[in-house]
C-alpha positions as CSV (number, residue, x, y, z in Angstrom):
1,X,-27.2,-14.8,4.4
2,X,-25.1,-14.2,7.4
3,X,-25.7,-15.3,10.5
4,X,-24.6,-14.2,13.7
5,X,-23.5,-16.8,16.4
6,X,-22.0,-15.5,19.3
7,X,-21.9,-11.3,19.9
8,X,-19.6,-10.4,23.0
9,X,-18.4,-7.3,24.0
10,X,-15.5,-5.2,25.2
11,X,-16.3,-3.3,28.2
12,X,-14.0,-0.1,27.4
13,X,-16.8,2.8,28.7
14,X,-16.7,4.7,25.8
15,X,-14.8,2.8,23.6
16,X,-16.7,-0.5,24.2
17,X,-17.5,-2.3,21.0
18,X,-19.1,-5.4,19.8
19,X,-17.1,-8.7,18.8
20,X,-19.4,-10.8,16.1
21,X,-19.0,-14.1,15.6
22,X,-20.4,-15.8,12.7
23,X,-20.7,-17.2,9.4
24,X,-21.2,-15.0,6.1
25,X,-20.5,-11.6,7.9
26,X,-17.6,-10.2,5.6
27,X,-20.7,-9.8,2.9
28,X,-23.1,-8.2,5.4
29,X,-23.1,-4.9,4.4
30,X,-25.9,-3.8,6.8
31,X,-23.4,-5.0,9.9
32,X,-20.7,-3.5,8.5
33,X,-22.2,-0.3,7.5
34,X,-23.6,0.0,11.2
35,X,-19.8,0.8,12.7
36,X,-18.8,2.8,9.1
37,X,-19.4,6.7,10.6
38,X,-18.9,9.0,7.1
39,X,-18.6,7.7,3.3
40,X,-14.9,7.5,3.0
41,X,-13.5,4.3,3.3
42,X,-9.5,2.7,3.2
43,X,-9.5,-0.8,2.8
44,X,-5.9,-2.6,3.7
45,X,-5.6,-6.5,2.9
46,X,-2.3,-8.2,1.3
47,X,-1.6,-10.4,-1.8
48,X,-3.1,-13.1,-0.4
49,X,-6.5,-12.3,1.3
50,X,-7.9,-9.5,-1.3
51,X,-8.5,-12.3,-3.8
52,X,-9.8,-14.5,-1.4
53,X,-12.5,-12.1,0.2
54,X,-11.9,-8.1,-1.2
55,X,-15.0,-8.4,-3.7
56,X,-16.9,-10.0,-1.0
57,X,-16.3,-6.7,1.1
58,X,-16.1,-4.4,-1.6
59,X,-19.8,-5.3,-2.3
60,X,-20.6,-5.3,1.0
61,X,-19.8,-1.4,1.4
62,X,-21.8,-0.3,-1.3
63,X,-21.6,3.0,-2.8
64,X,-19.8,5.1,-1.0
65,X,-18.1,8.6,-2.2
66,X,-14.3,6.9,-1.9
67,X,-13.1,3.7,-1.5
68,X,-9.3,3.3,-1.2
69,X,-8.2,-0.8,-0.9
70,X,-4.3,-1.1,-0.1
71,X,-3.0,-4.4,-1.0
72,X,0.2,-5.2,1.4
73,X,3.0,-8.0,0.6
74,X,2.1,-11.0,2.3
75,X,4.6,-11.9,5.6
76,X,5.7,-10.7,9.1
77,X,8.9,-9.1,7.4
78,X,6.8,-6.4,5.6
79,X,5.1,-5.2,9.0
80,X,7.3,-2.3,9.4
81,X,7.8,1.6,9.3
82,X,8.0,1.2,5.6
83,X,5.1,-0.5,5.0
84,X,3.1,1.9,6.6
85,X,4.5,5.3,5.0
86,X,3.1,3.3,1.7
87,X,0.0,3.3,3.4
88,X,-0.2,6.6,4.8
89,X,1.3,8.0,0.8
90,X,-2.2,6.2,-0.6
91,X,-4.6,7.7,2.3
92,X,-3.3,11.1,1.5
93,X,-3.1,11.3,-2.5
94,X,-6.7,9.9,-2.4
95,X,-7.4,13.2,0.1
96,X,-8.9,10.9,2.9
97,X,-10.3,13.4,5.7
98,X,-10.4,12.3,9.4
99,X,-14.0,11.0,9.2
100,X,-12.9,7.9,7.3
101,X,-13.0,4.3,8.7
102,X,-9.9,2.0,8.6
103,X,-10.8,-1.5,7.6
104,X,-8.3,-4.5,7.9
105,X,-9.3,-7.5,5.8
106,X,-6.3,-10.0,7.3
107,X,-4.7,-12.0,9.7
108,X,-2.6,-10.2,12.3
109,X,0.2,-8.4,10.4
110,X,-3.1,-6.6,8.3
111,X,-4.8,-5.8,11.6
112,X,-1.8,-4.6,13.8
113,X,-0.2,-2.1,10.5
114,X,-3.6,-1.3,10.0
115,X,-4.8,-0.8,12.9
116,X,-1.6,1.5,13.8
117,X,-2.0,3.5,11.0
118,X,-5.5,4.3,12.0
119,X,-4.0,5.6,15.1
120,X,-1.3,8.3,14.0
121,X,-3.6,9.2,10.5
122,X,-4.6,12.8,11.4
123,X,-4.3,11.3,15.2
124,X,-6.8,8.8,15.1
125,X,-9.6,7.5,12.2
126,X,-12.3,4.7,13.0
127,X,-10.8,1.3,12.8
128,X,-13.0,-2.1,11.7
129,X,-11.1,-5.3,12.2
130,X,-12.2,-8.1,9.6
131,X,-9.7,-10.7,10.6
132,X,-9.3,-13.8,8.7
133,X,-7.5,-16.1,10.4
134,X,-7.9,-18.0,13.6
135,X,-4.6,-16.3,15.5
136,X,-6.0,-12.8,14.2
137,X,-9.8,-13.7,15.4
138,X,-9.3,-14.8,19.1
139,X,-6.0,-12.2,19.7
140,X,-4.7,-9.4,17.8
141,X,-8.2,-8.2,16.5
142,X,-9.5,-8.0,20.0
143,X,-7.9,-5.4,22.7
144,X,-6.4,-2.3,20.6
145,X,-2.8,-3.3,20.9
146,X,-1.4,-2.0,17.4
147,X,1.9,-2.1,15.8
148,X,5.5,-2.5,13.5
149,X,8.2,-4.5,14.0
150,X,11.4,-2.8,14.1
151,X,14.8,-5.3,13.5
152,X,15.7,-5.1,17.0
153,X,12.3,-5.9,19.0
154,X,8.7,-7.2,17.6
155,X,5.9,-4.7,18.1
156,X,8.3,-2.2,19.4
157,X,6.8,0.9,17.7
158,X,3.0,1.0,18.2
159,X,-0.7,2.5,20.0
160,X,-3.1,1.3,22.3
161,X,-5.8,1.9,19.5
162,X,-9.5,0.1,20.3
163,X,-11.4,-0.7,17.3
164,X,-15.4,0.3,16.8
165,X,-15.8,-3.4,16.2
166,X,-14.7,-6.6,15.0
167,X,-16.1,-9.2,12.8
168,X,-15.3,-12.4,12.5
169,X,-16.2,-14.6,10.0
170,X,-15.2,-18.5,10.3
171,X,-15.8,-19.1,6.6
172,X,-12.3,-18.1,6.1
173,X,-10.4,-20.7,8.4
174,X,-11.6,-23.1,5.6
175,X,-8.6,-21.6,3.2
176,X,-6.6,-21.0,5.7
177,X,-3.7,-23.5,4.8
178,X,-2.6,-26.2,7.7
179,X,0.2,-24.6,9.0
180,X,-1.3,-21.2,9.6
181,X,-4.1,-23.4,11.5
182,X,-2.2,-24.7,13.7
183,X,-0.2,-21.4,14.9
184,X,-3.8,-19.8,15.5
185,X,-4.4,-22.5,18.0
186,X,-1.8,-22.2,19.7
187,X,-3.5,-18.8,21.2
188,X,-6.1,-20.5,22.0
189,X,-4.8,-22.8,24.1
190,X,-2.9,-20.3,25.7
191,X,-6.2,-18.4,27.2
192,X,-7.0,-21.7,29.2
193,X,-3.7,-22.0,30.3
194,X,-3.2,-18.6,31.9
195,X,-7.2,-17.7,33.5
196,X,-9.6,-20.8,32.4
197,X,-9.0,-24.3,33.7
198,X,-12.2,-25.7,32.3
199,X,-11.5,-24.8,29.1
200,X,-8.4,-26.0,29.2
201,X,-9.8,-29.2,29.5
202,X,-12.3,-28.7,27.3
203,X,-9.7,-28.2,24.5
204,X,-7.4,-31.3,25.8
205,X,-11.3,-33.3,25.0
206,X,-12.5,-31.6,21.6
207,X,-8.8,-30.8,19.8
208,X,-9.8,-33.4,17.3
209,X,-13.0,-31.4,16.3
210,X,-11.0,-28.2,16.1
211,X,-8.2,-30.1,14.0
212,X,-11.1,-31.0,11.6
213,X,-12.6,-27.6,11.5
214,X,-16.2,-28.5,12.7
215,X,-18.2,-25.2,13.1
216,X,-19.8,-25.5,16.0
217,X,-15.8,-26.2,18.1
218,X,-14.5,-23.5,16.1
219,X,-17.4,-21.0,17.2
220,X,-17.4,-22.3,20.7
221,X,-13.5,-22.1,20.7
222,X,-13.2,-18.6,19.6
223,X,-16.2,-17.2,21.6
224,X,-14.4,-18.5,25.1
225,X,-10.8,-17.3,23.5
226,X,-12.4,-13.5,22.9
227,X,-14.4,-13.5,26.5
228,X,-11.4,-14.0,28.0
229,X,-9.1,-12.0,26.0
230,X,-11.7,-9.2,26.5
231,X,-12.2,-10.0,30.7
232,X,-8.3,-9.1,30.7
233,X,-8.6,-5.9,28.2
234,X,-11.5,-4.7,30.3
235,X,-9.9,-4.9,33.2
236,X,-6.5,-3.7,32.1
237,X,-6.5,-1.6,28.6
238,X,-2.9,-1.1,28.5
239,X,-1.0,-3.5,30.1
240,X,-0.2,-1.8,33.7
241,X,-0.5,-4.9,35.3
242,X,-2.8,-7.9,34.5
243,X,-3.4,-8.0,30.8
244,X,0.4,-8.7,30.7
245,X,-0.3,-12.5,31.8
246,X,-1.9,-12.4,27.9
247,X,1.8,-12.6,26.8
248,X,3.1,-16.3,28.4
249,X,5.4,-17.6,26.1
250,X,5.6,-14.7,24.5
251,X,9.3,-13.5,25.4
252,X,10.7,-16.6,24.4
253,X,8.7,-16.5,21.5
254,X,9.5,-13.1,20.6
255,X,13.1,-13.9,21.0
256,X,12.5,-16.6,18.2
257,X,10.9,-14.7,15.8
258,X,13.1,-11.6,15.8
259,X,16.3,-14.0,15.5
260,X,15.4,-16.0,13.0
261,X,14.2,-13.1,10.8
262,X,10.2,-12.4,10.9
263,X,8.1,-14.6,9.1
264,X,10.5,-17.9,9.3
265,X,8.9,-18.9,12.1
266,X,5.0,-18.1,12.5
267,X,4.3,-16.2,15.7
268,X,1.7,-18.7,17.1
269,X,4.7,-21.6,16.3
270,X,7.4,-19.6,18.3
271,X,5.0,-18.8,21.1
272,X,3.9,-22.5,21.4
273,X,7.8,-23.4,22.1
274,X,7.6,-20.4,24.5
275,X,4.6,-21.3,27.0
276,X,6.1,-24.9,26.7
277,X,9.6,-23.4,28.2
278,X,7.4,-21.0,30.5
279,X,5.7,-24.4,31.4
280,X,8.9,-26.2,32.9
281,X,10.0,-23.0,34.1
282,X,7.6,-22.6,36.4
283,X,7.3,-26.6,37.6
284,X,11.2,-26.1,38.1
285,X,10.1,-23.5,40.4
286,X,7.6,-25.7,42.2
287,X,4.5,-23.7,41.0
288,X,3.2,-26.7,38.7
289,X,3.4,-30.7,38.4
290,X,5.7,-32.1,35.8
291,X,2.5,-34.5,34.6
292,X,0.6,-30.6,33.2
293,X,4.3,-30.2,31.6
294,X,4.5,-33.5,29.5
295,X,1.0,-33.4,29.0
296,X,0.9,-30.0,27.3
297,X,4.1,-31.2,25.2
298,X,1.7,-33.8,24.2
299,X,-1.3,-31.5,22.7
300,X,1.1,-29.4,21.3
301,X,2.7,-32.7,19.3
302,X,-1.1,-33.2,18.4
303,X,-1.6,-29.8,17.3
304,X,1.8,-29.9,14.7
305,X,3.3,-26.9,16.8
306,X,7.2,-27.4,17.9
307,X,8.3,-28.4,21.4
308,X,11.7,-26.9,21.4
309,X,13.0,-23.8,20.0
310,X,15.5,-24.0,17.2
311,X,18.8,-25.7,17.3
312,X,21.1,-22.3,16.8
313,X,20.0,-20.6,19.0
314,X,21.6,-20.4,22.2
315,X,21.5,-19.1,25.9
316,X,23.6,-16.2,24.9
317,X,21.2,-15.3,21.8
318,X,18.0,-15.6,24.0
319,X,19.2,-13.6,26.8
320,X,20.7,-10.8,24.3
321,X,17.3,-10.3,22.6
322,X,14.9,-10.8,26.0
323,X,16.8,-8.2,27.1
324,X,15.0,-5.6,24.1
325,X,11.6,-6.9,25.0
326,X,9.0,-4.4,25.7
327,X,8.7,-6.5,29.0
328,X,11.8,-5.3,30.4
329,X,11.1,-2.8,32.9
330,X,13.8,-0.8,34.6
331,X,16.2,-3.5,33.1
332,X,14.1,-6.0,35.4
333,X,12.6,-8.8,32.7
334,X,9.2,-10.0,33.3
335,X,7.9,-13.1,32.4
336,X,5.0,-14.9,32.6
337,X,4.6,-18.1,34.5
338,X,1.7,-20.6,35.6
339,X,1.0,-20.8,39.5
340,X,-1.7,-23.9,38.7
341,X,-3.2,-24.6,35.4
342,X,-6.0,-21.5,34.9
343,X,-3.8,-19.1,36.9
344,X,-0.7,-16.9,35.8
345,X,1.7,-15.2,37.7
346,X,4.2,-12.5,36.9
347,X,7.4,-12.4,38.0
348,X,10.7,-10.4,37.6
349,X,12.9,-12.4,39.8
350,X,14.1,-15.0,37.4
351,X,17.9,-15.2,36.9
352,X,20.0,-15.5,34.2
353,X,21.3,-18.8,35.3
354,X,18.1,-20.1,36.0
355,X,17.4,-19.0,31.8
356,X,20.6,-20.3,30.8
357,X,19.9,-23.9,32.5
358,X,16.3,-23.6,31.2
359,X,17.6,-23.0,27.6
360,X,20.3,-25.5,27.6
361,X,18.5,-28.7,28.8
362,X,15.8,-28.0,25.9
């Protein structure tokens, strides 16, 4: 039996919807069914979730006149344009008309592919976001951003796209394997860096609990993740100003993950380096105290996240792909940076020679 133990929602007028936190719900056909509008039905997971959880969902949808389930290759180098004409080939041969719902049974390659085809099939289906790991359940399910990779720039072809809910069930962090873990948290530390102090500190005092997986910190940890992430959505859909303080670390991250090919590093990994070098950014700039620096090195050590970005990669190389970030406005780069612990800034006055002393005393 399912139980529901935080609900939350995203304030979008009429494209508000419900975030569920819980245990059980990916078998709670009577939640499910209550965001499902017609009886057609595409189901997209990958290799490694459908055998994990696809019976579980495909009970809990009942009898319904059509059911299409698209299993994906499993990896960050399979979200692309390609992957998603296979996707778009399946909805159409199985004649799926624009009352179907979208359903992505995944972690965030699933939701973002998925989610983006929802948006261009026959210009926009309903969209249900079952995410299954912890990056997936306190980021990319929550605030409509939806997309592919292309080999120049991550997430550089995509939709603002809002789903009509998401569930999240934290059975499945239980198989989710150590590594994985680990990225996931490092979004979660990042909400308390950039708009909540307290729990910030709250996650400095209870990491052990989350490193263990105890219910009650992971519920607690993901409810206070998604309220913020969905205070910031709310009050900026698509990014025209303050929802871009969601993306600190994220440049530098990005940078890392597009050169060193997607999927050898895990996006939460290459975003933990990232806020650690937006981190001494901004106390070169004055903005923070060294001590929040060394001591956010130091939960990241505890968390098994890296503190550096890798070895080949150089000034040049991190400059050469910032510069195709969506964040680049009017050739102007934007980065995130912390003004105190709980508040972000944004700023597009950093120089290359401050970035290439930054990268070169890593």
């Amino acid at each position: 039996m399912s139980l529901i133990m935080h609900t939350l929602h995203v304030e979008l007028g009429e494209r508000s919807y419900p975030v569920y936190i819980g245990r059980e719900l990916l078998g709670d056909g009577k939640l499910l069914g209550q965001h499902i509008a017609g009886s057609q039905v595409v189901v997209i997971s990958n290799e490694t979730v459908a055998p994990l959880y696809g019976e579980r969902v495909r009970s809990a949808l009942g009898s319904r006149q059509l059911v299409t389930e698209i299993v994906l290759p499993d990896g960050e180098q399979y979200k692309s344009l390609q992957t998603l004409s296979t996707i778009f080939d399946r909805v159409m041969a199985d004649k799926h008309s624009r009352n179907t719902t979208f359903i992505a049974l995944g972690g965030g390659v699933v939701g973002d592919i998925a989610g983006f085809a929802a948006a261009c099939y026959q210009r926009g289906v309903n969209f249900i976001q079952l995410p299954t790991t912890l990056l997936a359940q306190v980021d990319s399910s929550v605030g409509g951003k939806t997309a592919v990779n292309h080999p120049l720039g991550k997430n550089m072809i995509g939709a603002f796209f809002q789903p009509q809910a998401v569930l999240i069930d934290i059975d499945t962090l239980h198989t989710l394997p150590k590594r994985e873990f680990s990225a996931g948290l490092a979004e979660v530390v990042k909400y308390g860096l950039i708009s909540d102090e307290p729990f910030y500190r709250w996650l400095q005092e209870h990491m052990p609990r989350l490193l263990a997986r105890e219910e009650a910190a992971l519920a607690e940890a993901i409810e206070r993740s998604c309220a913020n992430k969905a205070q910031v959505v709310a009050a900026d859909e698509r990014e025209g100003g303050l929802r871009a303080i969601l993306n600190l670390g994220h440049t530098f991250g990005h940078a890392v993950e597009t050169g060193q090919g997607y999927g050898t590093w895990l996006h939460g990994e290459a975003v933990a380096a990232g806020m650690l070098l937006a981190l001494e950014l901004s106390a070169r700039r004055g903005r923070i105290d060294r001590a929040e620096v060394d001591d956010f090195r130091e939960l990241l050590l505890g968390m098994h996240l890296p503190v550096r970005p890798p070895e080949d990669m150089d000034a040049a190389a991190f400059l050469d792909l910032m510069a195709h970030d969506k964040k680049v406005i009017d050739g102007r780069l934007r980065l995130v940076l912390l003004q105190a612990i709980g508040a972000a800034c944004i700023v597009d006055d950093v120089t290359d020679a401050e970035l290439r002393g930054l990268l070169a005393d890593r």
